[in-house]
LOLUMDREN-750482 format. One line per field, with one value per residue (C-alpha): residue number from 1; x, y, z; residue in three letters. Coordinates in steps of 0.02 Angstrom, whole numbers, plus 50000, padded with zeros to 5 digits. Layout:
N
num [NUM_...]
x [X_...]
y [Y_...]
z [Z_...]
residuo [Ala_...]
***
This chain:
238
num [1_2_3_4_5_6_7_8_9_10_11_12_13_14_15_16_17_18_19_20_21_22_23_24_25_26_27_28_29_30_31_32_33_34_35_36_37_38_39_40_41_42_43_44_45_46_47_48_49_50_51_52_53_54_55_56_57_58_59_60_61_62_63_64_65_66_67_68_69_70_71_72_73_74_75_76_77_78_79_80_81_82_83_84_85_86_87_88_89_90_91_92_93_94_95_96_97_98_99_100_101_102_103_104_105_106_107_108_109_110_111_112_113_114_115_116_117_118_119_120_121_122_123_124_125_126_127_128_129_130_131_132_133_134_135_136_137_138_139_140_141_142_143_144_145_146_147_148_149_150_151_152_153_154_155_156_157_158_159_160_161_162_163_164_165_166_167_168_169_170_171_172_173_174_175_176_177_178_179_180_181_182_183_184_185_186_187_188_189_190_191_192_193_194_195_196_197_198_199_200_201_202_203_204_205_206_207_208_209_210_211_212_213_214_215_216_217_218_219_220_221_222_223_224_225_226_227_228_229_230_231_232_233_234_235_236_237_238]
x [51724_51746_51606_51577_51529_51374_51389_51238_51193_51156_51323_51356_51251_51317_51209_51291_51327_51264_51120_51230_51091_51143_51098_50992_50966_50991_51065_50890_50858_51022_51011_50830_50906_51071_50957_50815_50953_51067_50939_50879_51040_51075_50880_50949_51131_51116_51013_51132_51010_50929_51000_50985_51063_51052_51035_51077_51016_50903_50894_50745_50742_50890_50948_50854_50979_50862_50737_50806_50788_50893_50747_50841_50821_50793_50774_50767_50747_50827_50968_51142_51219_51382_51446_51356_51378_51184_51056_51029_50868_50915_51054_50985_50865_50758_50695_50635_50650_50511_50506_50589_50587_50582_50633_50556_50655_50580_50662_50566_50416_50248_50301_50443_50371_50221_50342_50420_50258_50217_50387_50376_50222_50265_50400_50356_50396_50255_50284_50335_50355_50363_50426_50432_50528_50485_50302_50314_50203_50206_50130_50128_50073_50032_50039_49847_49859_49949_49916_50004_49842_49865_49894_49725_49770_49984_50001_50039_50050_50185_50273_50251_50411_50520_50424_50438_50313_50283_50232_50199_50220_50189_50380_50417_50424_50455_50527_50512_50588_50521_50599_50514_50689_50675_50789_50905_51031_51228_51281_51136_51185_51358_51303_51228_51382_51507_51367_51366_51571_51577_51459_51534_51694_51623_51560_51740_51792_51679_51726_51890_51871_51769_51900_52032_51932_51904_52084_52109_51996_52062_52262_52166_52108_52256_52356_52228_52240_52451_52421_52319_52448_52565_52519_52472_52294_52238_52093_52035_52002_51891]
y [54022_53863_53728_53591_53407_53340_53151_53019_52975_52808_52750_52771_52678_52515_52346_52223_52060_51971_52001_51920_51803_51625_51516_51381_51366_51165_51027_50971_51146_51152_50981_51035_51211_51123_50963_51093_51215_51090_50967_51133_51182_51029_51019_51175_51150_51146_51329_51468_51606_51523_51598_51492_51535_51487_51631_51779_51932_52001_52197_52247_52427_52533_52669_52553_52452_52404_52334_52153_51972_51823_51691_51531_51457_51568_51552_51682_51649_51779_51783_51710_51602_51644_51711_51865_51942_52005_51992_52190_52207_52357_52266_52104_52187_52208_52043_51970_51797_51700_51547_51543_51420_51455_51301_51307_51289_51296_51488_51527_51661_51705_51882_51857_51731_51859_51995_51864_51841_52008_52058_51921_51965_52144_52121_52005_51825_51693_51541_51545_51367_51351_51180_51129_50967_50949_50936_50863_51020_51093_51277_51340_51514_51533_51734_51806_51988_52073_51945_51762_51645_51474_51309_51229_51052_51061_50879_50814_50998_51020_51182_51278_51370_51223_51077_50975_50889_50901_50745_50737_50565_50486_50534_50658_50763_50685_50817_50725_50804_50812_50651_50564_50540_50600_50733_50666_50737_50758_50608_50515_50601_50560_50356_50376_50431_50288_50160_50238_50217_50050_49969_50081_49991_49837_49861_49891_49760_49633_49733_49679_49499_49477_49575_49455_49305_49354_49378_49191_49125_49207_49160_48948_48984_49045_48915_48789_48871_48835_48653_48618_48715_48609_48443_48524_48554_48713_48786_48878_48745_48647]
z [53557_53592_53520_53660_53542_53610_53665_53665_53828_53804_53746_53915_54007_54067_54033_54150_54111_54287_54390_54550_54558_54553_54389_54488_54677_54671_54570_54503_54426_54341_54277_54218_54151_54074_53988_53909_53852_53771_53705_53593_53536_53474_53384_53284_53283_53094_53109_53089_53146_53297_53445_53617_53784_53962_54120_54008_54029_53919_53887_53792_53803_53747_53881_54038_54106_54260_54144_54122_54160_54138_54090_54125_53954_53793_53606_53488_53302_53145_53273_53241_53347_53429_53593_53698_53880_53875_53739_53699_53583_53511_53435_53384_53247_53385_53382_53564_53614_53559_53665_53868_53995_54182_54294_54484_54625_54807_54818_54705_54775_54675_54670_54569_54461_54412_54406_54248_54165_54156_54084_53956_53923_53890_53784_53667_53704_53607_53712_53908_53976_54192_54236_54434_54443_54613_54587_54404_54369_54203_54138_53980_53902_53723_53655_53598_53541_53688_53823_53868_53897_53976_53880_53944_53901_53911_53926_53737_53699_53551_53513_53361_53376_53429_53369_53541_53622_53832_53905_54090_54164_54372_54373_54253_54106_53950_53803_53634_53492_53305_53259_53407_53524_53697_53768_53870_54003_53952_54071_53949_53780_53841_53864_53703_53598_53703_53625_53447_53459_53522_53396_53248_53333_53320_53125_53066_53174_53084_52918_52935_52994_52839_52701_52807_52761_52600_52571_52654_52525_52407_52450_52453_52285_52207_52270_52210_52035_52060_52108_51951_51820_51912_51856_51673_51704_51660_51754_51621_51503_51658]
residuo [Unk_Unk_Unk_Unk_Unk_Unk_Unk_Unk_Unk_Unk_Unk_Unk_Unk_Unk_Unk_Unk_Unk_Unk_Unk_Unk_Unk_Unk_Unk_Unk_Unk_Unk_Unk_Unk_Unk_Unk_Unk_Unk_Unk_Unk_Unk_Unk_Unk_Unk_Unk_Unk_Unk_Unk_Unk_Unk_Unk_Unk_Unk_Unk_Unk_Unk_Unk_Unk_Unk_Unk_Unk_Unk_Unk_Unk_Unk_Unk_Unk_Unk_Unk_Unk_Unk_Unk_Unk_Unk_Unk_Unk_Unk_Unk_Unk_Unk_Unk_Unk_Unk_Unk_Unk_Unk_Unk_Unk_Unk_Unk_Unk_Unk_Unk_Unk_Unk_Unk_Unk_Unk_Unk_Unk_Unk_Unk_Unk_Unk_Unk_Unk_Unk_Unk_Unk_Unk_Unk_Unk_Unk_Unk_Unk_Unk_Unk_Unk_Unk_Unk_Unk_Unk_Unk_Unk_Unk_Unk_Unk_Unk_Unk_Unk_Unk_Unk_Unk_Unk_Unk_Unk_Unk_Unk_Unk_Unk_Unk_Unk_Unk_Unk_Unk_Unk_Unk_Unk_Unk_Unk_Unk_Unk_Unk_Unk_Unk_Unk_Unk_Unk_Unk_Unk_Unk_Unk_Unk_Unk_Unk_Unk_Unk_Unk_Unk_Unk_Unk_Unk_Unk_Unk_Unk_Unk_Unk_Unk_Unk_Unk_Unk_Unk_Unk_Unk_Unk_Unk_Unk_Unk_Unk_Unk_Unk_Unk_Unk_Unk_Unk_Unk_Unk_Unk_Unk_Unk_Unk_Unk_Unk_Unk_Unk_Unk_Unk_Unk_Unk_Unk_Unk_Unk_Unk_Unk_Unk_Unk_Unk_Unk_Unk_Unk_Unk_Unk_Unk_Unk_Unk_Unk_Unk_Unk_Unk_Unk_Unk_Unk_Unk_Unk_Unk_Unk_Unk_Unk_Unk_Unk_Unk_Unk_Unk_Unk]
***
């Protein structure tokens, strides 16, 4: 008789790595999804085990490939960075993203958007941030027991996970980090490093005009000091 091996069914199962849904509908979302996403990664660049990714899907329950979302900004802490096609929970010590960030475009629809909240809500997440750029409108949701309650006053309203303050503005949103800088877009962080360079530039410049005068002064002196033992005077004896 021949003994037939049983095989796990869930090793099986394919988690795919896109939804086929675009990353943002418009080039304000994706500067919005792109400036929130980066600006964090670079807060805890130094962080080995603070995980943060931009539209990837997120599979909390092993063997349910259908149950996903790609929240368009997420952070997960006691998970190491690196590179992932899908966030699978069941292999990430099970640990759910604390903190995501949804960024409103006009396709957008109320359906989906409660659909979000619920499975965020479900599943574990302790902050959920809703940003619409178009309306400067900003939402947050704060975890109590089982439920996500509204931030009542989110205007000066600082993060405990991430430490950032929200600051809503005529115009904007302001993100500040913990050291009081602002987040600022890559085209910005990009201005930012081309100044750094040039005045580092200009510090070894001046570095250099100064250890070149010194050396001047220093080339007078010695031929001073040659003058003097020239006509028998010596400089140490003055």
């Amino acid at each position: 008789m021949i003994q037939q091996l049983k095989t796990d069914p869930a090793t099986d199962i394919i988690y795919p790595d896109s939804d086929g849904q675009p990353m943002a509908d418009n080039t304000k979302q994706f500067r919005w999804i792109v400036t929130v996403k980066e600006n964090i990664e670079i807060l805890f660049a130094a962080n080995a085990d603070v995980f943060v990714a931009g539209d990837l899907l997120w599979y909390p329950v092993q063997g349910k490939p259908k149950i996903c979302y790609a929240p368009d900004v997420m952070v997960v802490f006691g998970r190491p960075k690196g590179d992932r096609g899908s966030y699978q929970q069941w292999r990430e010590d099970n640990i759910a993203p604390q903190v995501v960030f949804e960024i409103l475009s006009p396709g957008n629809r109320a359906k989906k958007m409660a659909e979000k909240l619920l499975f965020y809500q479900r599943y574990g997440v302790e902050e959920y941030y809703i940003y619409d750029p178009d309306d400067i409108e900003l939402t947050g949701l704060l975890r109590s027991g089982d439920w996500l309650e509204p931030i009542e006053d989110i205007n000066g309203w600082v993060s405990s996970r991430l430490g950032i303050r929200f600051e809503l503005t005529p115009d904007t949103l302001v993100i500040y980090r913990p050291d009081g800088q602002r987040f600022l877009t890559p085209v910005e962080l990009d201005h930012l490093r081309e100044q750094e360079r040039q005045r580092a530039e200009e510090e070894r410049q001046r570095a250099e005009e100064a250890m070149a005068q010194l050396e001047q002064e220093q080339q007078r002196y010695q031929a001073l000091i040659e003058k003097l033992r020239a006509r028998g005077i010596d400089p140490e004896q003055l």
